[in-house]
C-alpha positions, 0 to 999 in steps of 0.5 A, a space after each residue: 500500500 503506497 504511503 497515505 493510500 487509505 485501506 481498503 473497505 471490508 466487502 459485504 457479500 450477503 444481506 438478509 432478515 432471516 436470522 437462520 439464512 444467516 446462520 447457514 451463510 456463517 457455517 459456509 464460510 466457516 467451512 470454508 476457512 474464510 474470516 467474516 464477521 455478522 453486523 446489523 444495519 437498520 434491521 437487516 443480517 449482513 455478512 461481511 468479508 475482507 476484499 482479498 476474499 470477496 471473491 471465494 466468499 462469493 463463489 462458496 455461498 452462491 454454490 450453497 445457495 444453487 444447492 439449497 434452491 427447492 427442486 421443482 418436479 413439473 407434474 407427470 402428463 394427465 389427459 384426464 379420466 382413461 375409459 382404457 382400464 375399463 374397456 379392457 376389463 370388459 373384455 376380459 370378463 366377456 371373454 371369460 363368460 364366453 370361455 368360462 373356466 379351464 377345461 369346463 365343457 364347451 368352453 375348453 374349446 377357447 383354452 385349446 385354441 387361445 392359451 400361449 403353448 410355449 411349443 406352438 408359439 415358438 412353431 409359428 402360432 403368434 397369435 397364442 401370444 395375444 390370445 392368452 391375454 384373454 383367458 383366465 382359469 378361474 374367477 379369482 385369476 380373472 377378479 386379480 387381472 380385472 383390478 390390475 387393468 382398472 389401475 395400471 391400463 388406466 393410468 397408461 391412458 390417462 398418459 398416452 390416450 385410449 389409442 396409443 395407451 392400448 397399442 403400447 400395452 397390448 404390444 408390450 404383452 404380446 412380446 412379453 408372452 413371445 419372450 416368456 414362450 421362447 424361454 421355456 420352448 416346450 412343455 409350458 401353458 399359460 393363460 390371463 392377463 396378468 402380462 398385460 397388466 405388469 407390462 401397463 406398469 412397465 409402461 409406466 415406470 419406462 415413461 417416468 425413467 424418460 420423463 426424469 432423464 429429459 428434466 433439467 431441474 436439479 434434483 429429478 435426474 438422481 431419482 429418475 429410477 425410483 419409479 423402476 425399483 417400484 415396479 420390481 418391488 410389486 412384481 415382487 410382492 404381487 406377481 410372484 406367488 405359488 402359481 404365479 408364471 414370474 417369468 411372464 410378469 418379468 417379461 411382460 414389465 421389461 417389455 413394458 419399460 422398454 416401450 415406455 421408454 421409446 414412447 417418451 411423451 409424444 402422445 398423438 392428437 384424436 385422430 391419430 388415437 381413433 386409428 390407434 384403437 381401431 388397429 388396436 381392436 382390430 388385432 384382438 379380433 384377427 387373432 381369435 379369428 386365425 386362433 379359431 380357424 385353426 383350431 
């Protein structure tokens, strides 16, 4: 300092009124081994630094400030109440009262033509795959599968629509059946629609992984595969019992979350839906007729 030059002035770095702000502003610098002092001034907190440390004073509140911002998670797309869940368990307890349970007189006939053999799917008869889905051996199979479509097929189309909603599912089951009959090959009948309803929560968990990963807001990306280790743990927990095919519901929510996460949240307008359900329906059908006739 040149002889009669006046010392430099102290730098403030912080002002506030909270009390507590100030404190966490004082452990920072603490932490950071940077000497600082507190004064009040007309009702206000002010924290105070020397200038040669102004610089990293500022550097290390503004990264605690940046850390400390509330994370703001932009809810997930809603279009609003879904007839999905619904349709589809209409059509499965149809299905079921056309069908009535295994094995049970006339109805077998349903069974022979539309259960997924590993055997006969893995020879060429893809429709089984689809088939399947519709078939449920006993009341209470039917009652578990009705429930899970009421709430996960239902909350897939509140996010993409009727059309895309059940076009993504059904697919999503349909491979799941194939993959399940390609690991067994023989020797291995399933039947109900539990594959769909694990691949709607694939779905789900797909679509929330790709809405995370595509967030910029601090603090989504780090829980982006939350809602995954979700739909494990209800596989776990609901869909590997004693008579349980976990390798169908392991499929069916892989398949699922691989769909979900090609779909992102492109969701399409009415008229792209309309042609989405139409097709949708439209294979259901083509399959019982090709399962029926060759039968």
């Amino acid at each position: 300092m040149d002889p009669g030059e006046a010392p430099a002035s102290d730098a403030d770095v912080r002002v506030t009124d909270s009390i507590a702000r100030a404190g966490d502003w004082s452990l920072v610098l603490h932490s950071a081994a940077i000497a600082h002092r507190i004064e009040i001034r007309d009702g206000a907190i002010v924290i105070v630094v020397a200038p040669d440390d102004r610089a990293a004073a500022l550097a290390s509140l503004d990264a605690f400030d940046l850390e400390s911002l509330p994370v703001v998670r932009a809810p997930a797309p809603d279009l609003g109440p879904s007839p999905l869940g619904l349709a589809f368990a209409v059509l499965l307890v149809a299905l079921h009262v056309a069908a009535g349970a295994r094995g049970d007189g006339a109805g077998a006939m349903w069974f022979h033509a539309g259960s997924a053999s590993a055997e006969a799917i893995v020879r060429g008869e893809w429709w089984r795959t689809i088939t399947a889905l519709m078939l449920h051996a006993d009341l209470l199979h039917l009652l578990g599968n009705v429930v899970g479509s009421l709430v996960f097929v239902s909350a897939v189309g509140r996010w993409l629509g009727v059309g895309l909603g059940g076009a993504v599912v059904l697919t999503s089951a349909a491979v799941g059946n194939l993959l399940t009959a390609q690991f067994y090959q023989v020797r291995h009948v399933s039947v109900g629609a539990s594959t769909a309803t694990f691949a709607a929560l694939g779905v789900l968990s797909g679509l929330q992984v790709a809405r995370r990963h595509r967030h910029r807001e601090r603090g989504l990306r780090g829980h982006a595969y939350l809602p995954l280790a979700a739909g494990l743990g209800l596989i776990v927990m609901i869909g590997s019992g004693e008579r349980a095919d976990i390798v169908a519901h392991l499929a069916g929510l892989g398949t699922g979350v691989v769909a979900g996460l090609l779909v992102g949240e492109r969701v399409p307008g009415r008229a792209v839906q309309a042609v989405l359900a139409t097709l949708t329906l439209g294979v259901l059908a083509a399959a019982w007729a090709l399962a029926l006739r060759a039968r």
